[in-house]
NUKE-380469 format. One record per residue (C-alpha): residue in one letter; x, y, z. Coordinates in steps of 0.05 Angstrom, whole numbers, padded with zeros to 5 digits, always signed. Example, Ala and Ser with C-alpha at 12.3 -4.5 7.8 and 13.67 -1.06 7.14 Angstrom:
# residues 2
A+00246-00090+00156
S+00273-00021+00143
END
This chain:
# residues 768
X-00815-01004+00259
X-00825-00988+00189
X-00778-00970+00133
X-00797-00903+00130
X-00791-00890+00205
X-00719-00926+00199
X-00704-00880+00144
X-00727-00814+00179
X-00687-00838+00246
X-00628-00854+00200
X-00624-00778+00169
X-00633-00748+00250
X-00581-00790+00269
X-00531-00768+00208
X-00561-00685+00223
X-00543-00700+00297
X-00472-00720+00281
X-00470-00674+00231
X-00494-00612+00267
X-00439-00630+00330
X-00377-00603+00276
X-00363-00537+00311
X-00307-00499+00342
X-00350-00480+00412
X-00309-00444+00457
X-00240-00431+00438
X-00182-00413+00487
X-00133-00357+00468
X-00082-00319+00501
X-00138-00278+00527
X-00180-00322+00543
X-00242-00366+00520
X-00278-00339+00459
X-00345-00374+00432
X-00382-00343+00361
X-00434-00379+00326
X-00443-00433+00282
X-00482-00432+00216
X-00503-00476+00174
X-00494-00472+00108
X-00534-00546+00085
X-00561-00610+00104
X-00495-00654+00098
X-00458-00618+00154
X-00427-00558+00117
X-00414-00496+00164
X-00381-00444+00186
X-00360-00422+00252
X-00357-00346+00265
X-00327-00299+00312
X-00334-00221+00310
X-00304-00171+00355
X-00244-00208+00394
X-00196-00164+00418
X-00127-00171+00399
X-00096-00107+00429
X-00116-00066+00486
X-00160+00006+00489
X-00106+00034+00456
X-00076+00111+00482
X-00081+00168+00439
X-00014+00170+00388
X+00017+00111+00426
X+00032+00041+00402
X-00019-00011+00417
X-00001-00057+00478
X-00032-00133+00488
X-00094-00135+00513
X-00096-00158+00596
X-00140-00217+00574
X-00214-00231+00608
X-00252-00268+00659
X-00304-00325+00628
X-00325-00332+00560
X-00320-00276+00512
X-00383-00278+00473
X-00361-00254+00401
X-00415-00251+00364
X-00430-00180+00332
X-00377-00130+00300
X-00342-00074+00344
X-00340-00007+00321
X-00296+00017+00274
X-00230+00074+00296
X-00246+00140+00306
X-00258+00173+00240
X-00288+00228+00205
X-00355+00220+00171
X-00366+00227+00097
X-00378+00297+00109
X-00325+00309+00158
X-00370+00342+00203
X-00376+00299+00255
X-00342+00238+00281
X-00368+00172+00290
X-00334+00103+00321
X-00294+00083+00382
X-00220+00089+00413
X-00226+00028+00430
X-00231-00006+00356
X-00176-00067+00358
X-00221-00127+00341
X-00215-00180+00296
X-00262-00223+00268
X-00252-00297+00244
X-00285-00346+00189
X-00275-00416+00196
X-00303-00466+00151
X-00324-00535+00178
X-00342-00599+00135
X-00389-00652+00159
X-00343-00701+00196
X-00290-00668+00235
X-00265-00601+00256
X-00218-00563+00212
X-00151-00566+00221
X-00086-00535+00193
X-00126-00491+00139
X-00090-00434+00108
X-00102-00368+00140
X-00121-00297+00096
X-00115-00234+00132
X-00151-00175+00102
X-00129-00102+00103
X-00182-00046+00093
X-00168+00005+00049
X-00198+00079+00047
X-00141+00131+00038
X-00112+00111+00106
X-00168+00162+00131
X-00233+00106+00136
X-00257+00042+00129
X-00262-00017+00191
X-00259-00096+00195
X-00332-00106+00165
X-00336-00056+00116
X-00403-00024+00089
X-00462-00047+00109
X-00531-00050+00065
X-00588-00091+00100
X-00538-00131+00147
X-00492-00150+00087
X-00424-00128+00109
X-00369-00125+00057
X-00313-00146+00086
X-00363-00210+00102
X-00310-00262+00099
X-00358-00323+00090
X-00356-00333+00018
X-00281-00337+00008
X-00277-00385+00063
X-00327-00434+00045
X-00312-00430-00025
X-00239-00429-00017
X-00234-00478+00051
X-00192-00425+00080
X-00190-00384+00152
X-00216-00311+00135
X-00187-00254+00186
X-00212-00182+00188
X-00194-00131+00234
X-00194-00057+00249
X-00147-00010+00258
X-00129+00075+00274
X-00138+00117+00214
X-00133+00186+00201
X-00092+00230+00248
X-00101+00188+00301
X-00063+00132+00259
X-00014+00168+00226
X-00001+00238+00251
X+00078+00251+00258
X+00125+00293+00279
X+00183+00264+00232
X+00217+00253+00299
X+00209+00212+00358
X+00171+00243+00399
X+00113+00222+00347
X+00149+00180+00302
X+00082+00163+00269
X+00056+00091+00239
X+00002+00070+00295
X-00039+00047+00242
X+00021+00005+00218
X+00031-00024+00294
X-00035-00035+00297
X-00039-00083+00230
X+00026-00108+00265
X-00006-00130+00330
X-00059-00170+00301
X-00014-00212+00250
X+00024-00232+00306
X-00035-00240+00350
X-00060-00280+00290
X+00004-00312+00279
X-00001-00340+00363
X-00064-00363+00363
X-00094-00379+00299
X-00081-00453+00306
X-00134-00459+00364
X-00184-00440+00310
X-00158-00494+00259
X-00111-00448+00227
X-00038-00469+00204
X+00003-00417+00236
X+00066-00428+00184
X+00017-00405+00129
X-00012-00338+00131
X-00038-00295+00071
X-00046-00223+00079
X-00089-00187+00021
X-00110-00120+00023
X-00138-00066-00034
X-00135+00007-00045
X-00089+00024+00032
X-00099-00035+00048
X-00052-00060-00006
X-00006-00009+00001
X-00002-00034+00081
X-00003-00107+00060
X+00054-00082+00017
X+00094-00040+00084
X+00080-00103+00124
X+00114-00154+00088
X+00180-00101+00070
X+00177-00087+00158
X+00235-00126+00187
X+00177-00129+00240
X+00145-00185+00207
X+00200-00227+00198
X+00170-00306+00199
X+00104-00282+00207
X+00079-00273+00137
X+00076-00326+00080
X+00040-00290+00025
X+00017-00229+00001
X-00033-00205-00049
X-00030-00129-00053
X-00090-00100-00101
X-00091-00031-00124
X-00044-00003-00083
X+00042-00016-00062
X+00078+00011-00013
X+00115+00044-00074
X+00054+00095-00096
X+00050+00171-00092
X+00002+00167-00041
X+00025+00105+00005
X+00094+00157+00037
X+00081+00222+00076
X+00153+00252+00063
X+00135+00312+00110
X+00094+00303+00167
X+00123+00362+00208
X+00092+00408+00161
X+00015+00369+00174
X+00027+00362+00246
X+00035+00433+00253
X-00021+00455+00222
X-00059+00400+00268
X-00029+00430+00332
X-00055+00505+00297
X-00115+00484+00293
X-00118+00453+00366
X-00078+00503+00391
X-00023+00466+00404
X+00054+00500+00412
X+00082+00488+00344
X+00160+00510+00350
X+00171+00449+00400
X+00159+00373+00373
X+00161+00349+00449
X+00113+00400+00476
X+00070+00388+00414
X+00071+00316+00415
X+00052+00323+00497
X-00007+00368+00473
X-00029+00332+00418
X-00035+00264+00457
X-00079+00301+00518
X-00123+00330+00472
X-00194+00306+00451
X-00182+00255+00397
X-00246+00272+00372
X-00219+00345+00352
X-00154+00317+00324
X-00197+00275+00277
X-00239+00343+00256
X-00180+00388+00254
X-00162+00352+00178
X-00216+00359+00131
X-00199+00330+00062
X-00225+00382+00015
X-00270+00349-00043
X-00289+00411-00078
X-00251+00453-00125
X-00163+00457-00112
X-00114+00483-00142
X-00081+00414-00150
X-00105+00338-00151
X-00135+00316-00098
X-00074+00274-00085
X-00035+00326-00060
X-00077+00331+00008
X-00078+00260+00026
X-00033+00278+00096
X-00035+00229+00145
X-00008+00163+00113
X+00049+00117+00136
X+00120+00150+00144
X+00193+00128+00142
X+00201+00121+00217
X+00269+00087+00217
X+00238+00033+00251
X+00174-00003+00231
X+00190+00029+00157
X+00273+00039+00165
X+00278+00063+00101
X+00248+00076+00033
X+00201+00016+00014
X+00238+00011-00058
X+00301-00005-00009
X+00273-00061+00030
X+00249-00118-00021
X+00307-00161+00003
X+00255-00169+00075
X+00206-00200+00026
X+00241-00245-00012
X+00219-00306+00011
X+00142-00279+00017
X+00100-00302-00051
X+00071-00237-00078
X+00014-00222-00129
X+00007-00153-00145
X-00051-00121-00196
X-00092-00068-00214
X-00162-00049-00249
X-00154-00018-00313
X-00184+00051-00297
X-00159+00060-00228
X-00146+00129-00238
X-00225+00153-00255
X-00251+00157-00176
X-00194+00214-00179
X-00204+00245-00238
X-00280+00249-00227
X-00255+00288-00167
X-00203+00332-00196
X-00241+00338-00261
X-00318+00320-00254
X-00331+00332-00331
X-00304+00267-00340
X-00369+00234-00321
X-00411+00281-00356
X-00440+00269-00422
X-00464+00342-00443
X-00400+00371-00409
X-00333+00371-00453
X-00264+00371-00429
X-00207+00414-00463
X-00132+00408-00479
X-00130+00464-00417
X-00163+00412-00365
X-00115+00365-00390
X-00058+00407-00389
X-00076+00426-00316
X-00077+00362-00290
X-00014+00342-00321
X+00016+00412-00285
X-00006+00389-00227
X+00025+00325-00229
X+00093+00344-00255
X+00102+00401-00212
X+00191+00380-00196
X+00197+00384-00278
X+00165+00445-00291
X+00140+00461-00355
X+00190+00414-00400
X+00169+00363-00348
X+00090+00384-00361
X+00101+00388-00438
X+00137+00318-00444
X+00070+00283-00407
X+00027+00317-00449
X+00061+00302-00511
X+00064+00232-00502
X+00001+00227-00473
X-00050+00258-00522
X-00001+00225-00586
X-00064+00183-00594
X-00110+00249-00607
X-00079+00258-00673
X-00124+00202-00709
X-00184+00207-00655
X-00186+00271-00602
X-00270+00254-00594
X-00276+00266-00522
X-00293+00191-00511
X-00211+00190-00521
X-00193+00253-00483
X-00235+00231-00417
X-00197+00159-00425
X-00127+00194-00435
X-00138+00232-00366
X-00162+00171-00333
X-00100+00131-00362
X-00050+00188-00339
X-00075+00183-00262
X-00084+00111-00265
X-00008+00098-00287
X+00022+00157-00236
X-00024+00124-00176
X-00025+00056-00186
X+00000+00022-00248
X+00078+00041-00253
X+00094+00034-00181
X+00050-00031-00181
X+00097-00056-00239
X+00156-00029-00204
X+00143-00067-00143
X+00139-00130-00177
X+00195-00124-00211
X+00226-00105-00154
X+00200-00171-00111
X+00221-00208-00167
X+00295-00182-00167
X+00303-00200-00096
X+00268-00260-00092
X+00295-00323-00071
X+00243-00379-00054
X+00183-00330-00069
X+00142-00329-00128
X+00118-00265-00155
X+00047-00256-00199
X+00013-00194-00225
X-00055-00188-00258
X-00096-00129-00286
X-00169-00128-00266
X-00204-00103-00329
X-00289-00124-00309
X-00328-00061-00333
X-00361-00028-00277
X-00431-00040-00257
X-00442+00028-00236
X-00512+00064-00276
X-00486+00126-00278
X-00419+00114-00308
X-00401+00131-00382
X-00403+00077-00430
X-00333+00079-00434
X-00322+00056-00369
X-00276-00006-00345
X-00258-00024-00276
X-00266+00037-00230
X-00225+00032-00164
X-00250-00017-00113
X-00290-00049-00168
X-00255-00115-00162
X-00271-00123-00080
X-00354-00145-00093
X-00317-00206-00130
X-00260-00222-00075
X-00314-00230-00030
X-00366-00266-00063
X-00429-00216-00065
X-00452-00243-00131
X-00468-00312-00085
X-00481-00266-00030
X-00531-00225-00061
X-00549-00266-00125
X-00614-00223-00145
X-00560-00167-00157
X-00518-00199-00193
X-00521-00229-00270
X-00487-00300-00277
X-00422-00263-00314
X-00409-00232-00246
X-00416-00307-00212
X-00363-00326-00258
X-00314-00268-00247
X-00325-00276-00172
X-00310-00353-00173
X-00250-00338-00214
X-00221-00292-00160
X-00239-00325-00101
X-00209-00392-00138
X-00143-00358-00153
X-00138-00318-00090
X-00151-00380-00042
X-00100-00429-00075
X-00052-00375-00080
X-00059-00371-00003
X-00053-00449-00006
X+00008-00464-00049
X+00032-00401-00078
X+00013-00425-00133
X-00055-00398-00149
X-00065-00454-00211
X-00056-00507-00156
X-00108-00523-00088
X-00173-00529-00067
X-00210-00498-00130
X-00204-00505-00203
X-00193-00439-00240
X-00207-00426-00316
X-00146-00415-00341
X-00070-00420-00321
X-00044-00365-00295
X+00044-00362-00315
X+00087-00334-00258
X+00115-00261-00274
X+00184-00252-00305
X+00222-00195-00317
X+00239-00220-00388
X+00167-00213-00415
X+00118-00176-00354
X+00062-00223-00361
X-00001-00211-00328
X-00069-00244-00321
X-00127-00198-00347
X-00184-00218-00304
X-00255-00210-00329
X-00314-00248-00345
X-00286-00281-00413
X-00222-00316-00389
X-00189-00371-00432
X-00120-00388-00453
X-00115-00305-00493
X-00123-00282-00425
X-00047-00287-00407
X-00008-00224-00429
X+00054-00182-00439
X+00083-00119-00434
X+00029-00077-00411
X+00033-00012-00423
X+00118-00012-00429
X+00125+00051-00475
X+00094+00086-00420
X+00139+00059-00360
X+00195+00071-00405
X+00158+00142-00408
X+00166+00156-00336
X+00232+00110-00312
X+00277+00136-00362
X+00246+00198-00409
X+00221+00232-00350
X+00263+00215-00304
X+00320+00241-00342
X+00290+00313-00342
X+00318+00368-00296
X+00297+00379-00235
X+00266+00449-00218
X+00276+00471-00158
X+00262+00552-00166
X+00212+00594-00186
X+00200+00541-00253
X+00171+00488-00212
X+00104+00521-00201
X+00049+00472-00226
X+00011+00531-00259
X+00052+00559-00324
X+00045+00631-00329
X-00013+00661-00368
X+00038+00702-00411
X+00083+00648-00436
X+00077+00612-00497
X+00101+00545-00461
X+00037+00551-00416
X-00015+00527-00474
X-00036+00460-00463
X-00016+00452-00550
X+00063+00426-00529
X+00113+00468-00558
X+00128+00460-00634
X+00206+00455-00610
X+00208+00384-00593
X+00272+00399-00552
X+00225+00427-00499
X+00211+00350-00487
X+00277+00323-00495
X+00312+00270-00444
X+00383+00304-00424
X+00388+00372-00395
X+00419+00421-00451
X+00475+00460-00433
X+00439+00525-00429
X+00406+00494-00369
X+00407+00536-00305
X+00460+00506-00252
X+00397+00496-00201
X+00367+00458-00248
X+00423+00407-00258
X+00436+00402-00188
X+00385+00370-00140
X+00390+00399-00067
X+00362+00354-00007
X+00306+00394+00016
X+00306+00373+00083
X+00380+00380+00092
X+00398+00441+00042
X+00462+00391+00017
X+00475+00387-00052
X+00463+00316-00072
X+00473+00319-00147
X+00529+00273-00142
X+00479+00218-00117
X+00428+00221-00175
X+00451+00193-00235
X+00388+00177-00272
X+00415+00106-00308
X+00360+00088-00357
X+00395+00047-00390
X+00414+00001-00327
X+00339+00004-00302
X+00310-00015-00363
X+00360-00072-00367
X+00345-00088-00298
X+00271-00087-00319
X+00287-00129-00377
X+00326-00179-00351
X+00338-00182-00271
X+00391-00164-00227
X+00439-00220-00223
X+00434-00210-00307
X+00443-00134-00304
X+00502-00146-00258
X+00535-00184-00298
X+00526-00148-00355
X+00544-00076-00328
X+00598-00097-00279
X+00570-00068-00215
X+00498-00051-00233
X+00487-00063-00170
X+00486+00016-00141
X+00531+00075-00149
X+00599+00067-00144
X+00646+00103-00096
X+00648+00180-00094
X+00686+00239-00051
X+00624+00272-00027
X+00653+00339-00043
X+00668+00321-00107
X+00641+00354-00163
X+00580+00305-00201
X+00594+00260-00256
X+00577+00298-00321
X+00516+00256-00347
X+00552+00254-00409
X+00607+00220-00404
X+00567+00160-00387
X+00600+00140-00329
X+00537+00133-00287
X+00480+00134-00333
X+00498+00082-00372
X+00519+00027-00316
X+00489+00037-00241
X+00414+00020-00218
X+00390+00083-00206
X+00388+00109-00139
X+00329+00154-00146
X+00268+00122-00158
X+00229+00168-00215
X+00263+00227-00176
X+00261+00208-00108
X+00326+00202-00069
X+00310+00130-00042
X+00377+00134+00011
X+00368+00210+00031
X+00377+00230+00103
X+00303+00249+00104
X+00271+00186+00074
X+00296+00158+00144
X+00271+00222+00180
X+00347+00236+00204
X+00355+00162+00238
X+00424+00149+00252
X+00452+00104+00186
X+00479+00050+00228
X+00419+00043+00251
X+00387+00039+00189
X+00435-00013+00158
X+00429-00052+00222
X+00354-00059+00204
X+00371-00078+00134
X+00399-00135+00157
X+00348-00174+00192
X+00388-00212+00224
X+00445-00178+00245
X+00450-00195+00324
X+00381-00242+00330
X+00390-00314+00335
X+00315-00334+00315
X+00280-00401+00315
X+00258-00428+00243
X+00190-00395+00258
X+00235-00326+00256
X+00246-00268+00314
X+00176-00236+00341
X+00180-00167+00362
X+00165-00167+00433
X+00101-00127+00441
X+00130-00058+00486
X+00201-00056+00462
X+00223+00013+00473
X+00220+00047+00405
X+00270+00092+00366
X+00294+00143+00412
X+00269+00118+00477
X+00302+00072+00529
X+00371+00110+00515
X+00428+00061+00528
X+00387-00001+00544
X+00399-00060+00492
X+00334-00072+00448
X+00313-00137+00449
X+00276-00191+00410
X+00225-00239+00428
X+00232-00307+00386
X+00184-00373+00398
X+00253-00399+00433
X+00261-00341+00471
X+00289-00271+00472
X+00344-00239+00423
X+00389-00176+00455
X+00424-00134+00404
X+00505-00153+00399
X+00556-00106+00439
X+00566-00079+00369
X+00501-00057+00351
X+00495-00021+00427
X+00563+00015+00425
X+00517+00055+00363
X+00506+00125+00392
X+00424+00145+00391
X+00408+00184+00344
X+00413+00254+00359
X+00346+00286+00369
X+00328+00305+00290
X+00309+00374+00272
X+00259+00363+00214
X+00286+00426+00165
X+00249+00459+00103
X+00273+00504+00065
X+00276+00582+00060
X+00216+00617+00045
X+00164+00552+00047
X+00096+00574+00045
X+00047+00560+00103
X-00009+00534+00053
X-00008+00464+00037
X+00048+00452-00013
X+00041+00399-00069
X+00081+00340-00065
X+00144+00345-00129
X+00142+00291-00168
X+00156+00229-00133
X+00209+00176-00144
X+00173+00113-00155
X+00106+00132-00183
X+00097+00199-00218
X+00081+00254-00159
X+00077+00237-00076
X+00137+00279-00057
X+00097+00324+00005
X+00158+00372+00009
X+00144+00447+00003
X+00157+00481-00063
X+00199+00553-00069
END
């Protein structure tokens, strides 16, 4: 035999073993998957995928989802399912499946053996909880959410799944008999399913990332603050979007519900017979009966995002800003783009794309209203102030059209992104927390000049399309994209995302609360492109200045000054006390004192506004703060019936975190949709009554919820075996069946959400 023959039946014997490094069939709980294998070179490289494995069953219309019966065989999972039930882009006409709980799965294989213990990243759709699926869009068979490129790149496991959106995900009753959140359960069920049976695919169980964008973040946000998820989650990476946002917290469902049921024709005056109506009817008409409106409103679009997670008193037990302590051994990166805010002000206000169309102080002014609504004018006035300071050396509208886009990005996404991380960081104990801001102008033709990152600009990157699709692309994009997928994929690693598989061009410092370093990612990244303080005057803007401002809870809070008062120009008022920080004493009595809308109690004595102990707690951490204010820590004892602290004497504002969150009552009886408080402090405490394994308690899939099952012990499923609640926690009465309340004289239109605690508007109550 010759030496070239040798040589040709050396290389098919090295393809041969080389082409045999494959997953096959896999067994799960189900039973035996099998995807396909593709090859990605000559020396072996590959990667094994699966699309459209169930992970839950069909599921029932406004139910939880249960675990899927298993199958006979081999599953062959080799195309995408369908996405949920959802609305088309013209909200016309429906399109996808009730049956929509499929994952897929990317596993990367190397030449000589088959993977094993690789780190695992879950991703979370986003799309205003109202759209999206598993694969995302689709041009010419290029998906997305295709998870190829991160795993190869990054030798990690790549997850994608789908879940209930819309009012079929989220629809509530604020009660029990819909306690809302299937979306939530859903995302729930295939962690854990993940979490079960991951390692059959090569996956290291112990080591699970979940990142997420837009929603998606927001939910990757909910899931790791869900004493749910306890020991299944090892890392998060939440992008443009925290469970802390306007937009991320329905705070009254009732009032959507209803108009759902209305529209269905539905009984409306009783949340049982509604919920047993809503649940027989054709989920195809619930998902018609909501149509977002995109043309003109009287307020930001914001205002009609409706069906969105809720605080259920279980899966959510209370506010998100309460819960950090649940996630304070999870490593967190949190970021945003830099113009986040312009996909909703080209909606609100579409001059701002327009280059032969001007916008005026009144647009300006109006969407400041409409964002301020709880302050009223001196609330209004204040923003605008401090927002169009700048126009006094340049008010081109190159400036103007930015200003707007900076005022909706910081209410949306970047204050309640940089409260969350400092809020992660304050409880954490093992974790480590990072933040970045995505500043990569956008590729899009049409856009001004102007333009930076638009939202959802940063996910082409995540996932690799400038490899994907490199005719698209220029080679700045390849280098942006190999950044992210670098940092992202160690992160998921190590939690460090300097340290793993890929080298990354610069280092990126962990955040502290001393000096709020960032990472601004873009295509020229060096040593400058670490960072501080970005943006502070304006967080200092809205936690303390605004924050600080009287609530308006009477005819003053419309969002629309009226046309015959001098306050109403959009010029603010020459009298700079208009904007100032304390209530004066002229100030009416309902101004200065907050009522519970849901409850009609007076709660002024629980809303001291305590800039200065935020802002130290911002500056320096809690253990610092608490040592340095004596008990910083929350509001000290008070007689309920007592009158309120005078704000100036000092006695609260200048020592206690704040219990409101940017105006929000973070501990009121209806953040927890009237849940019975022991229960609610039970769920505080993770542990309280579970003895878990070191891989941490499992919810067992079909525990009876909150207000079901009454006087039968919930219980716990660990990987040791199952966890029943003490005595103590089952002497607790149930919760008495809550009556959701408004109050007198709400309007039946859609009411705009007051401005909301943590991030600038996003409270849905009705306004007087």
């Amino acid at each position: 035999m010759g030496r070239w023959e040798l040589a040709v039946l050396g290389l098919a014997c090295c393809l041969a073993v080389a082409s045999g490094v494959k997953l096959g069939s896999v067994y799960t709980e189900g039973g035996f998957v099998e995807g396909v294998n593709k090859k990605l070179s000559l020396f072996g490289d590959s990667v094994d995928i699966f699309k459209g494995i169930p992970f839950a069953a069909a599921p029932k219309a406004l139910e939880k989802p249960e675990r899927h019966p298993g199958w006979q065989g081999i599953l062959k999972a080799k195309s995408f399912k369908k996405r949920c039930l959802q609305a088309t882009l013209t909200q016309d006409s429906t399109y996808g499946n009730e049956d929509c709980l499929y994952l897929n799965i990317w596993v990367p294989q190397g030449g000589k053996e088959v993977s094993h213990d690789l780190p695992v990243m879950i991703w979370i759709y986003g799309g205003a909880f109202l759209m999206g699926s598993s694969q995302g869009a689709n041009f010419l068979s290029n998906y997305l959410y295709d998870g190829e490129e991160i795993a190869t790149r990054g030798n990690v496991i790549v997850v994608t799944f789908n879940y209930r959106v819309g009012p079929l995900g989220f629809l509530s009753t604020g009660d029990s008999n819909l306690p809302g959140n299937y979306g939530l359960w859903d995302q729930h069920m295939a962690i854990a399913w993940v979490k079960r049976n991951i390692e059959a695919f090569g996956g290291d169980p112990n080591n699970i990332t979940l990142f997420g964008e837009s929603a998606g973040g927001a939910s990757v946000s909910l899931q790791t603050l869900s004493p749910y998820n306890k020991g299944l989650i090892k890392r998060a990476i939440s992008q443009s979007g925290v469970g802390l946002c306007p937009w991320a917290i329905q705070e009254n469902p009732l009032f959507w519900a209803k108009r759902i049921a209305e529209k269905v024709g539905c009984p409306v005056d009783d949340t049982s017979k509604m919920a047993g109506c809503l649940k027989i009817t054709d989920p195809r008409a619930l998902t018609l009966a909501y149509k977002l409106p995109l043309g003109s409103t009287e307020y930001p679009k914001l205002h009609y995002l409706s069906f969105v997670p809720v605080i259920d008193g279980d899966f959510i037990p209370d506010d998100p800003v309460n819960l950090y302590a649940n996630a304070a051994d999870i490593d967190y990166i949190a970021g945003t783009n830099d113009m986040d805010g312009h996909l909703f002000v080209g909606l609100d206000v579409p001059a701002i794309n327009s280059n032969k169309r001007d916008v005026t102080e009144e647009d300006f002014y109006k969407l400041v209203s409409g964002l301020t609504v709880t302050k009223g004018l001196r609330g209004a006035n204040a923003t605008y102030e401090v927002y169009t300071e700048p126009w006094a050396q340049d008010s081109s509208q190159e400036t103007r059209k930015k200003t707007m886009v900076d005022l909706e990005t910081d209410i949306l996404f970047l204050i309640p992104t940089k409260i969350a991380v400092a809020q992660h960081k304050s409880h954490a104990k093992s974790a480590n927390t990072y933040t970045y801001l995505f500043s990569q102008p956008s590729r899009m033709p049409l856009y001004p000049k102007w333009m930076g990152a638009d939202h959802a600009d940063d996910l082409q990157y995540v996932f690799g399309k400038p490899f994907a699709t490199p005719l698209g692309y220029r080679a700045q994009d390849r280098t942006v994209s190999k950044a992210m997928i670098a940092y992202w994929t160690n992160f998921a690693r190590t939690g460090d995302p300097n340290t793993g598989h890929s080298t990354v061009p610069t280092n990126w410092d962990p955040y502290t609360l001393e000096d709020g370093n960032y990472l601004e990612i873009n295509k020229q990244m060096d040593s400058n492109s670490m960072k501080l303080h970005l943006r502070t005057n304006y967080l200092q803007f809205w936690t303390q200045t605004y924050q600080a401002l009287p609530t308006v809870t009477g005819e003053g809070a419309s969002s629309v000054p009226p046309a015959d008062s001098s306050e109403a120009s959009p010029v603010p008022p020459a009298d700079s006390s208009e904007a100032t920080t304390e209530p004066s004493a002229g100030d009416s009595e309902v101004a200065q004192m907050p009522v519970d809308w849901d409850s009609g109690v007076d709660r002024s004595h629980e809303r001291p506004s305590a800039p200065r102990c935020w802002a130290l707690l911002l500056r320096v951490g809690r253990a610092a703060a608490k040592r340095k204010t004596g008990f910083c820590r929350g509001r000290p004892p008070l007689d309920p019936g007592s009158p309120a602290t005078p704000r100036s004497s000092g006695a609260w504002g200048e020592t206690t975190v704040p219990t409101t969150v940017w105006g929000r009552e973070s501990d009121s009886a209806s953040r927890r949709l009237h849940v019975h408080e022991d229960r609610a402090s039970h769920w505080k405490d993770r542990s309280k009554g579970c003895k878990r394994s070191p891989r941490g308690a499992v919810p067992r899939e079909g525990a009876r919820g909150r207000g079901q099952g009454q006087g039968r012990p919930r219980r716990w499923e660990s990987s040791l075996g199952t966890c029943p609640r003490t005595s103590e926690q089952e002497s607790h009465p149930e919760a008495p069946k809550p009556v959701l309340a408004t109050r007198p004289g709400a309007p039946s239109l859609p009411s705009p959400r007051p401005f909301c605690g943590h991030c600038g508007v996003g409270v849905r109550a009705q306004r007087v």
